[in-house]
C-alpha positions as CSV (number, residue, x, y, z in Angstrom):
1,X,68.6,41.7,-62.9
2,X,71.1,44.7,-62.2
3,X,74.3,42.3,-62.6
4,X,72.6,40.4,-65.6
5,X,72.7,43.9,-67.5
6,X,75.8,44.9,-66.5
7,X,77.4,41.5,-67.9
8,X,75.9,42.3,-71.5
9,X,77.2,45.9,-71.6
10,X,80.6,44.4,-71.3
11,X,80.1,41.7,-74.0
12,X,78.6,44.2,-76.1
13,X,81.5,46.5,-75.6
14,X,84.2,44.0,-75.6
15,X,83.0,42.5,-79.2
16,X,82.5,46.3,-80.5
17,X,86.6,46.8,-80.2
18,X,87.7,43.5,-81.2
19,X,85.4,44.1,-84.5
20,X,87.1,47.5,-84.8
21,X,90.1,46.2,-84.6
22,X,90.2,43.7,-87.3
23,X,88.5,46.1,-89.7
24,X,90.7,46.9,-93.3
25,X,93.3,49.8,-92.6
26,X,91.5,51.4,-96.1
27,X,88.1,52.1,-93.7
28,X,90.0,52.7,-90.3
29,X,91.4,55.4,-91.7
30,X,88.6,56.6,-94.3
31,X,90.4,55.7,-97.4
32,X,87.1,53.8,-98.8
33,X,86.3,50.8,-100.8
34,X,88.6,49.8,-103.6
35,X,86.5,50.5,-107.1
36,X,88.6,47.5,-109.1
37,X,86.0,45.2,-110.7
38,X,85.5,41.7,-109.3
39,X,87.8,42.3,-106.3
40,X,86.6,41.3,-103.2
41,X,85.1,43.6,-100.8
42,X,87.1,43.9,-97.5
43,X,84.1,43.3,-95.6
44,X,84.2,39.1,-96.6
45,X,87.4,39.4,-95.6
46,X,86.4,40.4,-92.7
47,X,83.5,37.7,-92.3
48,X,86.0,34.9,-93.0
49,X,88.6,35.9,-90.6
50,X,85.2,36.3,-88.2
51,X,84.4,32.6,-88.6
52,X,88.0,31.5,-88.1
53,X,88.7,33.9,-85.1
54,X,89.4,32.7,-81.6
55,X,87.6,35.5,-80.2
56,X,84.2,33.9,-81.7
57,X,84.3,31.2,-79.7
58,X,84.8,33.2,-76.8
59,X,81.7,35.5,-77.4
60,X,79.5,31.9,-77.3
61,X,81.0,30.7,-74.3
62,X,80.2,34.1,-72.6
63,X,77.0,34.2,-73.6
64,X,76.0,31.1,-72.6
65,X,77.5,31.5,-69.0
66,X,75.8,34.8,-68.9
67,X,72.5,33.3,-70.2
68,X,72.2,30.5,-67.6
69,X,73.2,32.8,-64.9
70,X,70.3,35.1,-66.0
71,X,67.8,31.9,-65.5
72,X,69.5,31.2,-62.5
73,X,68.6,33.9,-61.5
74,X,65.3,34.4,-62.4
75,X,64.3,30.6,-60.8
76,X,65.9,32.0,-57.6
77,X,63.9,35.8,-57.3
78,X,60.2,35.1,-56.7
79,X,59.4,38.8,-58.5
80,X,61.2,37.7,-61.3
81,X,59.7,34.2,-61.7
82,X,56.3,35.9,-61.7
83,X,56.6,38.4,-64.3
84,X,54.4,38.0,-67.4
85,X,56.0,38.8,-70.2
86,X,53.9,41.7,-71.7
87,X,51.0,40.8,-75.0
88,X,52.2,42.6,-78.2
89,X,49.3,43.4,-79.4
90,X,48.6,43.4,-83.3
91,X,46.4,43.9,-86.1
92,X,44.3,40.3,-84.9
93,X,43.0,42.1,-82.0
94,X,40.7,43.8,-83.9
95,X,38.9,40.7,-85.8
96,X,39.0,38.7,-82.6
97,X,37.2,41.7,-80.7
98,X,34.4,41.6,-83.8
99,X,34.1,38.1,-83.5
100,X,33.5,38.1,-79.6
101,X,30.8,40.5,-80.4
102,X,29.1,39.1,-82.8
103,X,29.1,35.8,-80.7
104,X,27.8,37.8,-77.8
105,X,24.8,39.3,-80.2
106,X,24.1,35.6,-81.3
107,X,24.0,34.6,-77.8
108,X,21.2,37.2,-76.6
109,X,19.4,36.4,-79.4
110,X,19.1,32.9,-78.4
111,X,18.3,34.2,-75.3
112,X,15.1,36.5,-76.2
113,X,14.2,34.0,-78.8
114,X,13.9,31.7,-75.6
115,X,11.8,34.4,-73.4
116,X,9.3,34.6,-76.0
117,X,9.1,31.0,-76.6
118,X,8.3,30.8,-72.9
119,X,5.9,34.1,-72.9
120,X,4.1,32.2,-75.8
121,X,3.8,28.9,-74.1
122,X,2.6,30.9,-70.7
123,X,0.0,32.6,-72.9
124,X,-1.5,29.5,-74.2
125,X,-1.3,27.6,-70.9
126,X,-2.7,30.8,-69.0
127,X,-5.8,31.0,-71.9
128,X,-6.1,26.9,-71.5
129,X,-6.7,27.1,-68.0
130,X,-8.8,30.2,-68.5
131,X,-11.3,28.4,-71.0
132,X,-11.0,24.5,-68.5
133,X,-12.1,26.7,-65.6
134,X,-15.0,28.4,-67.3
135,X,-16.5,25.2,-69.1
136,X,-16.1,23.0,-66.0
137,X,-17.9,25.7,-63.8
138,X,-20.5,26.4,-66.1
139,X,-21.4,23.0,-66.8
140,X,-21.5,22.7,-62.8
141,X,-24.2,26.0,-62.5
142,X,-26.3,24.6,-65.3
143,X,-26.9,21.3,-62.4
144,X,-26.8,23.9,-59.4
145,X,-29.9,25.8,-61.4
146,X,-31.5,22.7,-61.6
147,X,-31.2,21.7,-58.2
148,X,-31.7,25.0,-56.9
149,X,-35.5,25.2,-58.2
150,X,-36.2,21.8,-57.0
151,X,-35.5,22.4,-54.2
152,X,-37.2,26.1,-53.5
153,X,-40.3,24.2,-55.5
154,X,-40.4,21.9,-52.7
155,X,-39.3,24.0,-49.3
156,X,-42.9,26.4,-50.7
157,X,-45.0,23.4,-51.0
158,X,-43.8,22.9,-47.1
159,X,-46.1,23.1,-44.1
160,X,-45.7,20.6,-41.7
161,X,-46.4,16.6,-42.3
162,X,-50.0,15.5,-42.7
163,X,-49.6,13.5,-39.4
164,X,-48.3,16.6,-37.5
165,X,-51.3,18.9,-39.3
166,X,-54.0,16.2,-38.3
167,X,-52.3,16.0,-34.8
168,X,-52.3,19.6,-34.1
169,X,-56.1,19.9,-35.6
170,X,-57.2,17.6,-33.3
171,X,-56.0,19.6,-30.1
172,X,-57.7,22.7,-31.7
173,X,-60.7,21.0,-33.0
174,X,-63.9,21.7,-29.9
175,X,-65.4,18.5,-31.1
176,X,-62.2,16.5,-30.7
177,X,-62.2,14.9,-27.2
178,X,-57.8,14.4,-27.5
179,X,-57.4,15.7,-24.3
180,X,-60.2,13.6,-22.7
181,X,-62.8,16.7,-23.2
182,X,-64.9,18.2,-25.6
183,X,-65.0,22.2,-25.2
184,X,-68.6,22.1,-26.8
185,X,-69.7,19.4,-24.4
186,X,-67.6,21.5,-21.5
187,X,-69.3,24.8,-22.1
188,X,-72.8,23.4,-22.2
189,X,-72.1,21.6,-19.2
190,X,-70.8,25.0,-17.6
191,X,-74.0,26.4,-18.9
192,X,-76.3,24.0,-16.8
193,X,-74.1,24.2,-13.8
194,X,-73.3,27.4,-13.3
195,X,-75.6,29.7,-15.0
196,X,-78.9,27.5,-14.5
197,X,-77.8,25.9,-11.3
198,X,-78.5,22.3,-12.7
199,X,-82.0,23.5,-13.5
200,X,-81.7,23.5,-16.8
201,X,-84.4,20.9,-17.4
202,X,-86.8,23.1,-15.4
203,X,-88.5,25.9,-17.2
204,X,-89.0,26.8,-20.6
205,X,-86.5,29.8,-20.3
206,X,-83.5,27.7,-19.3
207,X,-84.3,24.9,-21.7
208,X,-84.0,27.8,-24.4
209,X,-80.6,28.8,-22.8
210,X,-79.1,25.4,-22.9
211,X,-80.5,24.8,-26.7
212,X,-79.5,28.6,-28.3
213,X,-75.8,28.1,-26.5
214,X,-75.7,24.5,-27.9
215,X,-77.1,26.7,-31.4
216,X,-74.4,28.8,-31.5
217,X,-71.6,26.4,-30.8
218,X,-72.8,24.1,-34.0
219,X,-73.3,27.4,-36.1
220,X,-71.9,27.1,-39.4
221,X,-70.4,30.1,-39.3
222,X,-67.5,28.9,-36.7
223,X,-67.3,25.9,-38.9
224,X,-66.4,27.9,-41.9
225,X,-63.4,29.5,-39.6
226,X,-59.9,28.2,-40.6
227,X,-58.6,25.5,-37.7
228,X,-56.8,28.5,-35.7
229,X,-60.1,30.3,-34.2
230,X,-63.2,28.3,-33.7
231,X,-62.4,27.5,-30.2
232,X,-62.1,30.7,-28.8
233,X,-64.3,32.7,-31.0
234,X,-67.3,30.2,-29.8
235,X,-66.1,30.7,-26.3
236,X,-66.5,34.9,-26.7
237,X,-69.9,34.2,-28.7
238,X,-71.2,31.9,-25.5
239,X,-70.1,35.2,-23.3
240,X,-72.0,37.7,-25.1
241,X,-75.3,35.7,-25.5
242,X,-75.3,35.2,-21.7
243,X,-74.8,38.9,-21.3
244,X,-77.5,39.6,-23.5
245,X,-79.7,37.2,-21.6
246,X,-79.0,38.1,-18.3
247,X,-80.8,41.6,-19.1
248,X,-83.9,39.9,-18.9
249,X,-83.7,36.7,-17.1
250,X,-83.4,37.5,-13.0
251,X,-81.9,34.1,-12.3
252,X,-78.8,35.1,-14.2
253,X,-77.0,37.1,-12.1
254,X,-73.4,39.4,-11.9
255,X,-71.6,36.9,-9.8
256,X,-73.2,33.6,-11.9
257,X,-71.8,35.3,-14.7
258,X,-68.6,36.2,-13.2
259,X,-68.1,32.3,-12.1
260,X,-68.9,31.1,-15.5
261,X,-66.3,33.8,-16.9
262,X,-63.8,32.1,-14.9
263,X,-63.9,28.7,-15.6
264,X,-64.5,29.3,-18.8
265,X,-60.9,31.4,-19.4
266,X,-59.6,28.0,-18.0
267,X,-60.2,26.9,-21.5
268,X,-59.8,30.2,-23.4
269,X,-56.1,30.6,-21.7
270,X,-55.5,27.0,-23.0
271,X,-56.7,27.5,-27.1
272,X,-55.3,30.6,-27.0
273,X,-51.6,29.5,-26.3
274,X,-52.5,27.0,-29.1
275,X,-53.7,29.4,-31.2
276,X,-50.3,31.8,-30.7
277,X,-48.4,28.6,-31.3
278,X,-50.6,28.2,-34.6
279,X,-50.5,31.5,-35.7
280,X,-46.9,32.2,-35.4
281,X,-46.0,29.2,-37.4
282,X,-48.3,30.1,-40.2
283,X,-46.9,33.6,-40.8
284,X,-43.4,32.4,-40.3
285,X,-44.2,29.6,-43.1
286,X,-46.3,32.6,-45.0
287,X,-42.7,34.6,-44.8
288,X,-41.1,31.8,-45.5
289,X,-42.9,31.4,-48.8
290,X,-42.2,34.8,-49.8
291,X,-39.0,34.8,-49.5
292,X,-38.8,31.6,-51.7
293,X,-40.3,33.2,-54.3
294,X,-38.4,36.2,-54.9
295,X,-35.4,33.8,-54.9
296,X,-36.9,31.7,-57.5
297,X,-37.7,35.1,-59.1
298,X,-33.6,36.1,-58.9
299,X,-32.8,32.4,-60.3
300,X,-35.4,33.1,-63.3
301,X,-33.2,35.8,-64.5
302,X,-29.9,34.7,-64.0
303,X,-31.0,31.8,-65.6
304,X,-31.9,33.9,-68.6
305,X,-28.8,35.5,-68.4
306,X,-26.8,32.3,-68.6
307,X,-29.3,30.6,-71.2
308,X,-29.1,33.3,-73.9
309,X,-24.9,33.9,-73.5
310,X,-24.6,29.9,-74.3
311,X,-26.9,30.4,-77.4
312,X,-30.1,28.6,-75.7
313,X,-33.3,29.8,-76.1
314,X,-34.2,31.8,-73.0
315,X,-37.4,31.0,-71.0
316,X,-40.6,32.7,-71.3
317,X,-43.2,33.4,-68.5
318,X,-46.5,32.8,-69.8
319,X,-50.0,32.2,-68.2
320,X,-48.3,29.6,-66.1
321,X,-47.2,29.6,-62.7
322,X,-43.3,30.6,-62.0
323,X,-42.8,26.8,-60.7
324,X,-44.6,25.6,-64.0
325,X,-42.6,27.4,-66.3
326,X,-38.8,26.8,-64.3
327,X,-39.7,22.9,-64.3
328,X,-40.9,22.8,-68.5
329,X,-37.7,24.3,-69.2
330,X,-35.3,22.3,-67.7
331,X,-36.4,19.6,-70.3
332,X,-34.4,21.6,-72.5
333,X,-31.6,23.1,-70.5
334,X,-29.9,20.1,-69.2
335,X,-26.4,19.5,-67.9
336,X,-25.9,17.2,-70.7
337,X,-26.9,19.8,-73.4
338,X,-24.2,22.2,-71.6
339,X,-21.6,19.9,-72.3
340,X,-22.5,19.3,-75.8
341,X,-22.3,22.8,-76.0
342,X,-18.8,23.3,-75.7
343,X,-17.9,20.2,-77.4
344,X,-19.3,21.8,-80.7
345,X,-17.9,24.9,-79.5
346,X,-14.0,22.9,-79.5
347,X,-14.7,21.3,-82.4
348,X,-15.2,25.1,-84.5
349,X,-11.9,26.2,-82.7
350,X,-9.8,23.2,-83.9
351,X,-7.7,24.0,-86.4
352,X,-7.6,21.1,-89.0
353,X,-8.4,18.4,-86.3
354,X,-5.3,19.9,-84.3
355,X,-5.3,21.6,-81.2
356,X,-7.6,24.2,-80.3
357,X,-7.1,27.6,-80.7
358,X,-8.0,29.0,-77.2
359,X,-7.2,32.5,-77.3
360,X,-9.4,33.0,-80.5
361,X,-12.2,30.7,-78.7
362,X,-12.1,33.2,-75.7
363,X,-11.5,36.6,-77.6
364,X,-14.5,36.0,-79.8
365,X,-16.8,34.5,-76.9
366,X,-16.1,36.9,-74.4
367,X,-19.7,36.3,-72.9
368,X,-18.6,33.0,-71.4
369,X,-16.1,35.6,-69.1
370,X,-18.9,37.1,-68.3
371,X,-21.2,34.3,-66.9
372,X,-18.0,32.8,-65.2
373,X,-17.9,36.2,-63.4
374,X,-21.7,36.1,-62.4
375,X,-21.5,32.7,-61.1
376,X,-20.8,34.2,-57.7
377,X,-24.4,35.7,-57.5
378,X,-25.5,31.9,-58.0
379,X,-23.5,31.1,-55.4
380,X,-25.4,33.3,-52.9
381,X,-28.4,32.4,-54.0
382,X,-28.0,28.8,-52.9
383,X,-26.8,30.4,-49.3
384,X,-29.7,32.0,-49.2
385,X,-31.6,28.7,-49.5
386,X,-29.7,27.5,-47.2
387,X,-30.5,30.1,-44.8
388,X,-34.0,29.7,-45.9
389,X,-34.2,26.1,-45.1
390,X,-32.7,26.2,-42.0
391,X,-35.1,29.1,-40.9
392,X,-37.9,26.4,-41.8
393,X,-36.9,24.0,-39.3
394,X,-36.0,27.4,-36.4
395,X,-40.0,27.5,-36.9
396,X,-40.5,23.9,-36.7
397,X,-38.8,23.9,-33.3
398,X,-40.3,27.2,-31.7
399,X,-43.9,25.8,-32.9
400,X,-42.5,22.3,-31.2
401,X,-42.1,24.5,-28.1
402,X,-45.5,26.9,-28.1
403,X,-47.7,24.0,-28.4
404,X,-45.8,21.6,-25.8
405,X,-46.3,25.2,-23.7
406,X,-50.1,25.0,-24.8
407,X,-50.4,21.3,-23.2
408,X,-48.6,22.3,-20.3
409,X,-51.2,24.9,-19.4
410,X,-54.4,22.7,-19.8
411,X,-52.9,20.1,-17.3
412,X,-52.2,23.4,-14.9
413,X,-55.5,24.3,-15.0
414,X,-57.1,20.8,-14.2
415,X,-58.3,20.7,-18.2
416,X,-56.6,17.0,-18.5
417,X,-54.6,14.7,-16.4
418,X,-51.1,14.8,-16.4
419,X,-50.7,11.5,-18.2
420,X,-52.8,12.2,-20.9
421,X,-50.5,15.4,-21.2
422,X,-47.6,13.5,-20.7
423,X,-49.2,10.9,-23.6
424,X,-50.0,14.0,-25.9
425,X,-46.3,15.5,-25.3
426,X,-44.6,12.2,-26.2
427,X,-46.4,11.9,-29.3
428,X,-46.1,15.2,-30.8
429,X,-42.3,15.3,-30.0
430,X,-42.3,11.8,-32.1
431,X,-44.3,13.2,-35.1
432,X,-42.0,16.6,-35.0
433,X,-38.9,14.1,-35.3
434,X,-40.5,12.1,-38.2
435,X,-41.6,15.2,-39.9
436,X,-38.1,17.2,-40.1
437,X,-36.5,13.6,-41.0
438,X,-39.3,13.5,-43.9
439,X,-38.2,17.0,-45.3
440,X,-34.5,16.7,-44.7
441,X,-34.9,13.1,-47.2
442,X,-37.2,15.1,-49.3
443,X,-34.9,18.3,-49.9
444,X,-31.8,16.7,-49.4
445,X,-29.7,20.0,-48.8
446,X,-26.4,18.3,-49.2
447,X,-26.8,17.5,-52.7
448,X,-27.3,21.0,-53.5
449,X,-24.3,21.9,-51.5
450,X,-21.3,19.2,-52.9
451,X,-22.5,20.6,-56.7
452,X,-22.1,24.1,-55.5
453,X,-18.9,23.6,-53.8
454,X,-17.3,22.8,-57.9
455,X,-17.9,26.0,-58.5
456,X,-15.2,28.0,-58.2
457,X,-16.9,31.5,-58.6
458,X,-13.9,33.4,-56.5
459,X,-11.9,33.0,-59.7
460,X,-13.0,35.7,-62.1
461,X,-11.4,35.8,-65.7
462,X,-10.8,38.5,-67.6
């Protein structure tokens, strides 16, 4: 670069003084221009003996020597090859930097016009789903209710099976001879043998004994007793009219008495394990019941709840029982009538016969959020059936278990042979099996639990 400069200062130089040179004495030596008129100026003088002049063609030749030594050059030094020539800049940069701007504006416009498209779409996809989840788990509860109160309607109505109830009657009835023995015909017979020492035939005294204990056994007033006591409450009368008697008749004495006691307990051990067995299961059931009822007392209101926020008529206890009035007014509130509910409810909403307008549909029917939300407390209610139901058959087994107990103590104490026990055992076990087969058809718990599993209560909208 150095030597390419240095060449130029010498052609520049060298064509300075040969220009000098051929200038007109007049303006080497200041004399002027001449002022005739017409007469040529000595500067075209000049230009023509420029054109014709040797030197001329001298300056080219130099020039392009130097020229494609410079390039030479250039091709040959890396630093120089790479050089970009510097960008003049000019009075374009300006528009082209409004342009670019205005471009850039346009472009971010498209962009946010693009984000709220999107936020839009989001909006209505978010309040479609809303609204889809709410009808579908709605139209679900209004079967669930349904269902529900069947169901509680029939767990109340629950004791046992009539076979199992006329089984267990039997082997608490004194008349009944199931185990091979009567109690009434046992206790007169313990009467005559141990009281009246077989000499009950003898004497007008003991033929009063044998008839008054055979009085009191047929009383009426035992027979008006409920299934659970008449054994052992005839047994304890028995003991206190021999007590009584004893007072005045010498042939009863302590140690008659004392024997009679004994066997006697033989058969009061007996009824009352049967008795425990019976009683338990009845307050269990009684508890049972209960229970039942305040749940179908919580579904009555949420029912109400539900009813009146879908625009149906809510219902009304009257005289009736709870039962009565739940099952008259599911006539009316029907699964059916639920989803012709929100048809007519899509069909207001519908803009010309075009799509419907969700968010308006939810914003002014905000109580359809509302039930969505409450559905949980359904929910819970049918786990609380559940827990209900399965408490029913947790009593089924334990009274399984006290009265096989019961059996088993009247063959320890010589009451009944073991195979009649045995017999008795095999049976009962058979009618327990058919009874809780019998309910479990009749309830059908699954049912209530594949509708309740569609509704998706952990999802609350708001």
């Amino acid at each position: 670069m150095f030597l390419a400069s240095y060449f130029l200062n010498i052609l520049l130089t060298k064509q300075k003084n040969d220009m000098f040179i051929n200038l007109p004495t007049e303006m080497r030596h200041g004399y002027g221009f001449n002022k005739k008129a017409y007469q040529s100026l000595p500067l075209v003088n000049i230009a023509k003996k420029m054109l014709s002049a040797s030197w001329m063609k001298k300056v080219v030749s130099t020039s392009l020597v130097l020229l494609f030594t410079i390039l030479a050059a250039r091709a040959q030094d890396p630093e120089l090859k790479n050089t970009t020539a510097p960008v003049v800049k000019t009075q374009d940069t300006t528009i082209k930097k409004l342009i670019e701007e205005v471009q850039r504006i346009t472009d971010n416009d498209k962009q946010n016009s693009n984000a709220i498209q999107a936020l839009l779409q989001g909006k209505e996809i978010d309040n479609i789903t809303k609204y889809e989840l709410i009808k579908t788990n709605i139209i679900n509860a209004s079967e669930t209710y349904y269902l529900l109160n069947k169901k509680i309607i029939d767990l109340k109505s629950r004791t046992t099976t009539n076979n199992l109830d006329v089984f267990i009657t039997s082997l608490n009835n004194p008349e009944s001879k199931a185990l091979g023995f009567s109690l009434s015909d046992r206790i007169v017979e313990l009467v005559e043998k141990i009281i009246l020492k077989n000499k009950g035939e003898k004497g007008e005294k003991n033929g009063k004994i044998v008839e008054s204990t055979k009085s009191i056994i047929n009383s009426p007033i035992f027979q008006s007793f409920t299934s659970l006591t008449p054994p052992l409450a005839i047994a304890n009368s028995v003991m206190n009219f021999l007590h009584s008697v004893s007072v005045n008749n010498k042939q009863i004495n302590q140690k008659s008495l004392q024997e009679f006691e004994k066997e006697l307990n033989k058969y009061v051990v007996y009824y009352t394990a049967l008795n425990d067995a019976n009683q338990k299961f009845e307050y269990g059931l009684n508890f049972n019941k209960d229970q039942l009822s305040l749940l179908q007392d919580n579904l009555f209101d949420h029912l109400s709840f539900t009813a009146t926020s879908l625009k149906f008529p809510a219902p009304q206890r009257g005289n009736q029982t709870l039962s009565q009035t739940m099952n008259d007014y599911f006539f009316n509130f029907t699964k059916e009538k639920v989803v012709d509910y929100f048809n007519q409810l899509e069909a207001k909403y519908s803009k010309g016969g075009k799509r419907v307008d969700y968010e308006s549909l939810l914003r002014e029917n905000s109580s359809l959020k509302e039930v969505n939300n409450q559905l949980e407390d359904l929910v819970l209610q049918t786990k609380r059936f559940e827990n209900l139901y399965n408490e029913y058959f947790t009593l089924l087994d334990s009274y399984y278990t006290k009265v096989n107990n019961s059996l088993k103590i009247a063959q320890d104490n010589g009451l009944a042979d073991k195979s009649i026990i045995d017999t008795k055992q095999a049976e009962f076990r058979n009618l327990k099996t058919e009874a809780v087969a019998e309910i479990q058809a009749s309830i059908n718990i699954k049912e209530l639990y594949n509708n309740t599993e569609k509704i998706k209560y952990r999802y609350r909208i708001f």
